[in-house]
C-alpha positions in Angstrom: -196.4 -85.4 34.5 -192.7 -85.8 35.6 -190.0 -83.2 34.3 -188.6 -85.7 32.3 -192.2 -86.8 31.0 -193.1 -83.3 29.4 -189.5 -82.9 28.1 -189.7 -86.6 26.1 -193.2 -85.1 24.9 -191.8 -82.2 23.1 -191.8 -82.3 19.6 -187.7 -82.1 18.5 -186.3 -78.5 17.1 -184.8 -79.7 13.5 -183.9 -76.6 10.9 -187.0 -77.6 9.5 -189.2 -76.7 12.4 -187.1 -73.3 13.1 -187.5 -72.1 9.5 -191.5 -73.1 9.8 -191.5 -71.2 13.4 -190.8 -67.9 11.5 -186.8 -68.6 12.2 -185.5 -67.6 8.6 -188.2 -64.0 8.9 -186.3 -62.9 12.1 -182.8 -63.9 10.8 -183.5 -61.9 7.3 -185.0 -58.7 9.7 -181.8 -58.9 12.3 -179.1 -59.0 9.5 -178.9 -55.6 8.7 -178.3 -55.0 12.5 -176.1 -58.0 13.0 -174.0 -56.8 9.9 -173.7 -53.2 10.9 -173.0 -53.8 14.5 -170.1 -56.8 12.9 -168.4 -54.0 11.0 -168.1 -51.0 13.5 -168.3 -53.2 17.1 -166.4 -56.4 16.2 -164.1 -56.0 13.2 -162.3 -53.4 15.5 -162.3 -55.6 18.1 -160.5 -58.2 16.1 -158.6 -55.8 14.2 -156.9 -54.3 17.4 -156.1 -57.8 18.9 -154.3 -58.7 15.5 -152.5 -55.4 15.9 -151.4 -56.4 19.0 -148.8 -58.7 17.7 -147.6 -56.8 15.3 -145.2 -53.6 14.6 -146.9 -51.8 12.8 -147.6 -47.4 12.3 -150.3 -48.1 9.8 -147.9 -46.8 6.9 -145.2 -49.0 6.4 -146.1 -53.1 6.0 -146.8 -54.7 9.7 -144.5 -57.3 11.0 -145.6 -60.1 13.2 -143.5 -59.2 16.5 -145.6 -61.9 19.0 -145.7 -61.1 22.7 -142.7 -58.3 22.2 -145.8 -55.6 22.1 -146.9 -56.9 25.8 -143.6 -57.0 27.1 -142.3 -53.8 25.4 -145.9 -52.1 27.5 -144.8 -54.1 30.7 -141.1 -53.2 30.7 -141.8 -49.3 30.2 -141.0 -47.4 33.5 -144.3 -45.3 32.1 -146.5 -47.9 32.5 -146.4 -48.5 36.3 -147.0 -45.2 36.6 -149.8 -44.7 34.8 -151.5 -47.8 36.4 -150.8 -45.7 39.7 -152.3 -42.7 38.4 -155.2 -44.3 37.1 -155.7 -46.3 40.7 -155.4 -43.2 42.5 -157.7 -41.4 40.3 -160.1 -44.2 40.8 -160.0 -44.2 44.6 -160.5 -40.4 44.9 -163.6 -40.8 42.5 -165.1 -43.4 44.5 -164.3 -42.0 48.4 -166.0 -38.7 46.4 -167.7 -38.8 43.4 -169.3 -42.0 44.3 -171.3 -41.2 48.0 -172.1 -37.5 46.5 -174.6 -38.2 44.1 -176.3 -40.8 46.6 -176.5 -37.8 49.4 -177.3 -35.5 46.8 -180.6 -37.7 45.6 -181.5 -38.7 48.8 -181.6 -34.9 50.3 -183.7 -33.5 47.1 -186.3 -36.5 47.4 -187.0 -35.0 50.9 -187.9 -31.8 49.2 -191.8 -31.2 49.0 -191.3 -28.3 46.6 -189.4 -27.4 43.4 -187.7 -30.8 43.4 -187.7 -30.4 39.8 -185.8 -27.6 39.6 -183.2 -29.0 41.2 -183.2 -32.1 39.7 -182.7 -29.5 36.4 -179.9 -27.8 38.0 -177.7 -31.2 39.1 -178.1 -32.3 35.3 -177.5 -29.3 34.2 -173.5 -29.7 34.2 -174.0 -33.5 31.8 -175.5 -31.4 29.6 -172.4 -29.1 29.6 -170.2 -29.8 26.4 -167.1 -31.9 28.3 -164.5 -29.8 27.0 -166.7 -26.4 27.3 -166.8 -28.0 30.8 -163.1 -28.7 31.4 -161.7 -25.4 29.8 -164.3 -23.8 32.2 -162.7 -25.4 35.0 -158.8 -24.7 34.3 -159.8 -21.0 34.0 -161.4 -21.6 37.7 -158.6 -23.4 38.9 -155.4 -20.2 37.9 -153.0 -20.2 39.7 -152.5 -16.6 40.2 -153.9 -14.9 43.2 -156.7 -13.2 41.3 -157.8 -17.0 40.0 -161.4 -17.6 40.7 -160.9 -20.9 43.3 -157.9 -18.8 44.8 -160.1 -15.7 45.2 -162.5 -17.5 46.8 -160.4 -19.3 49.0 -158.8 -15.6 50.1 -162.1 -14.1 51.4 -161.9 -17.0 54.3 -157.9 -16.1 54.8 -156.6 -19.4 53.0 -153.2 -18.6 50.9 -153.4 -19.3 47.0 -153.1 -22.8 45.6 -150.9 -24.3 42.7 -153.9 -26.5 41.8 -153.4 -28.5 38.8 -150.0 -26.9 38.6 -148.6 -28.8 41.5 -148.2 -32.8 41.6 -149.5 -33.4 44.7 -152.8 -31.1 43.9 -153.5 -32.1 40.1 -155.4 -35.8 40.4 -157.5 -34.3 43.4 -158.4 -31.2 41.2 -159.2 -33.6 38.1 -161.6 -35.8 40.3 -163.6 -32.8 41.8 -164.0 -31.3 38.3 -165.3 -35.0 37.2 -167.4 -35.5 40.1 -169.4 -32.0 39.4 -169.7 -33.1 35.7 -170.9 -36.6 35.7 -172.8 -36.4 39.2 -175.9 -35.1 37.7 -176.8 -38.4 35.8 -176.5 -40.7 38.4 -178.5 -38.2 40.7 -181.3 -38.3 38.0 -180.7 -42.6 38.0 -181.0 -42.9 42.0 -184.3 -40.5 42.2 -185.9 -42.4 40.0 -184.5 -45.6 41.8 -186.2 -43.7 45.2 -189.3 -42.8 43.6 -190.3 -46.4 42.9 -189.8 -47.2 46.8 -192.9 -48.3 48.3 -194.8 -45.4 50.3 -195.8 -48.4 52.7 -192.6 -48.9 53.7 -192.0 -45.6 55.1 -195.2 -45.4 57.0 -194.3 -48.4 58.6 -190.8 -47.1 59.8 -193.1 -44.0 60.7 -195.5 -45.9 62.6 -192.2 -47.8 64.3 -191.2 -44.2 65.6 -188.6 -44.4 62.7 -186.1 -41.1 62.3 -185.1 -39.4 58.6 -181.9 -41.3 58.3 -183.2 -44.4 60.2 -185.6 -44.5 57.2 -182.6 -44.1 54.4 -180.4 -46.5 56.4 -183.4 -49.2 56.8 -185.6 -49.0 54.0 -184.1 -46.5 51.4 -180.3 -48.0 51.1 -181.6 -51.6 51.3 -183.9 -50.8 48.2 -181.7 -49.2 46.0 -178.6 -52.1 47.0 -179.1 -53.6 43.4 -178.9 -50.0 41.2 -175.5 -49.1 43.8 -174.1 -52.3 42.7 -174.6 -51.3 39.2 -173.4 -47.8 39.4 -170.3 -49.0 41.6 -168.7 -51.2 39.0 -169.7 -48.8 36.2 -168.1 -45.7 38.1 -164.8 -48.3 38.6 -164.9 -49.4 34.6 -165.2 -45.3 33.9 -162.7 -44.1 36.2 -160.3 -47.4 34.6 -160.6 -45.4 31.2 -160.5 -41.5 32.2 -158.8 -39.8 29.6 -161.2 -36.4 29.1 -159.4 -34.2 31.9 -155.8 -35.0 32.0 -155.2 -34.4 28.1 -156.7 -31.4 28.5 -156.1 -30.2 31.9 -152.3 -31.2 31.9 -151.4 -32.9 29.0 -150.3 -35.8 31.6 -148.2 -33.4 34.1 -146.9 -32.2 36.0 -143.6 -34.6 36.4 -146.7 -37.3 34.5 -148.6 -37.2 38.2 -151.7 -37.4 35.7 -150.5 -39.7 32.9 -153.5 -42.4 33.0 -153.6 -45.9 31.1 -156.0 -44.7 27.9 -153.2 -41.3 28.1 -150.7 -43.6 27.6 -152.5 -45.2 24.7 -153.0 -42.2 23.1 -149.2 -41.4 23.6 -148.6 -44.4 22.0 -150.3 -44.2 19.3 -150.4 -40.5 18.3 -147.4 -39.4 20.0 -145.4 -39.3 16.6 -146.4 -37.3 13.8 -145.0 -39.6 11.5 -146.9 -42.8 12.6 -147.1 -43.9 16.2 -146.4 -47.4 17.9 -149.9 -48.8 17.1 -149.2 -52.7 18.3 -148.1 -51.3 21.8 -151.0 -49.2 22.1 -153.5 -52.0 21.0 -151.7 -54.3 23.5 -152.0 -51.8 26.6 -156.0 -51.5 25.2 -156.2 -55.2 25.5 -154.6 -55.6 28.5 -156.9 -52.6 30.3 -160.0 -54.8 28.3 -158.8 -57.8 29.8 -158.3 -56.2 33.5 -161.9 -54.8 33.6 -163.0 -58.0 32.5 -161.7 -59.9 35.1 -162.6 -57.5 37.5 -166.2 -57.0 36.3 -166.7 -60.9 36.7 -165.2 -61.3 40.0 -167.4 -57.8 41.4 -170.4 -60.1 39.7 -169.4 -63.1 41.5 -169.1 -61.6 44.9 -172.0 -59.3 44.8 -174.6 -62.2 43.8 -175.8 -63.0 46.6 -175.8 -60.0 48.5 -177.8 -58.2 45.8 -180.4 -60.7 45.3 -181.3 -61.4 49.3 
């Protein structure tokens, strides 16, 4: 029987035959669900893309304003910056924070004994409150000669550093504080990734007179190409939307070195105690929204074929 020959011999899908299939039963049981994810995943969704064309501080009565939002984000000096910052911020995190957690796994699942305990100890830091975890870290990174980092750094003879107190130092100081918190899940992720690797395959590489790291660059890497697609795009969506450590490390200085995109949102909004610019903040969150997107499609795109073969 033909393709087209089993498809003609299908009996048609009418609301009748849906409601009879136990259609109407699953409806009833996934409205509650559909409902509650409606109110508090897409209401704000649309909410915030109304907002964008409008002026509006959420006290006085919005006014329909168009576009104006979008170009008023465009057309602030601010804005270029922050895109920098946030690109920069990205770029450290990925030439660091992304390759450290993949060394990191692939060293401990070496490890015959106690690979437990340090699997414990590298999530140990997720499991640190985020803002326990960043006040930690400015203490750590003072200034002063008698600051921890600078002690440390003056046993070996090297002078004090500004840290996040300089503008050169203050994005690089950022990343290494997120790296250390937010390594420890995707360690967890990967060794579980490694665990499911087929023994077989490293006895063959064994029996081929394989090396260690001509057995992670042959069989490891090559099995795990599909979960380091995945984590790469989310570690680029997560660095597009850091926020955490340069409203509370900096404030968005110094000279606005750290000011990110959702910072400048945040400005935006909550800047002014008597009612912020809520339409250009909606319109820069739509416009970062948008961007990821894009980019997430495109990454997708590209990466099909490479992660399927």
């Amino acid at each position: 029987m033909t393709t087209h020959d089993r498809q003609l011999s299908r009996p048609r899908r009418t609301p009748l035959t849906w409601v009879r299939g136990g259609g109407l039963s699953s409806l009833l049981f996934l409205l509650p669900m559909l409902v509650i994810f409606g109110i508090f995943s897409w209401w704000p969704i649309v909410r915030s893309v109304v907002m964008s064309f409008q002026h509006t501080n959420l006290v006085s009565a919005p006014t329909w304003v168009g576009w104006d939002n979008f170009v008023q984000v465009v057309n602030d000096p601010l804005f270029w910056t922050a895109v920098g910052n946030t690109a920069w911020f990205a770029l450290l995190a990925l030439v660091l924070g992304y390759p450290v957690p993949l060394i990191a796994a692939v060293l401990m699942s070496e490890v015959k004994r106690a690979r437990g305990l340090y699997g414990a100890l590298a999530y140990l830091p997720v499991v640190v409150p985020p803002v326990v975890a960043v006040l930690l870290w400015k203490f750590f990174y003072d200034a002063r000669p008698d600051g921890v980092f600078n002690t440390i750094l003056g046993w070996v003879g090297i002078p004090p550093q500004p840290w996040i107190q300089s503008a050169a130092q203050a994005m690089p100081s950022l990343v290494v504080e997120a790296t250390w918190a937010a390594a420890g899940g995707t360690i967890i992720i990967y060794l579980a990734a490694i665990t499911g690797v087929a023994p077989e395959l490293y006895d063959a590489a064994e029996v081929d007179g394989a090396g260690i790291w001509h057995k992670i660059w042959h069989v490891t890497l090559p099995q795990l190409r599909s979960i380091l697609l995945i984590t790469l795009i989310l570690q680029i969506i997560g660095t597009a939307q850091v926020f955490l450590e340069p409203f509370l490390f900096t404030g968005g200085g110094p000279v606005d070195s750290t000011v990110t995109i959702l910072l400048l949102i945040y400005r935006y909004a909550f800047q002014n105690s008597l009612g912020g610019d809520y339409g250009a903040a909606t319109a820069l969150s739509l416009m970062l929204a948008a961007f990821l997107a894009v980019l997430s499609l495109v990454y997708f795109r590209l990466t099909k074929s490479w992660s399927q073969n």
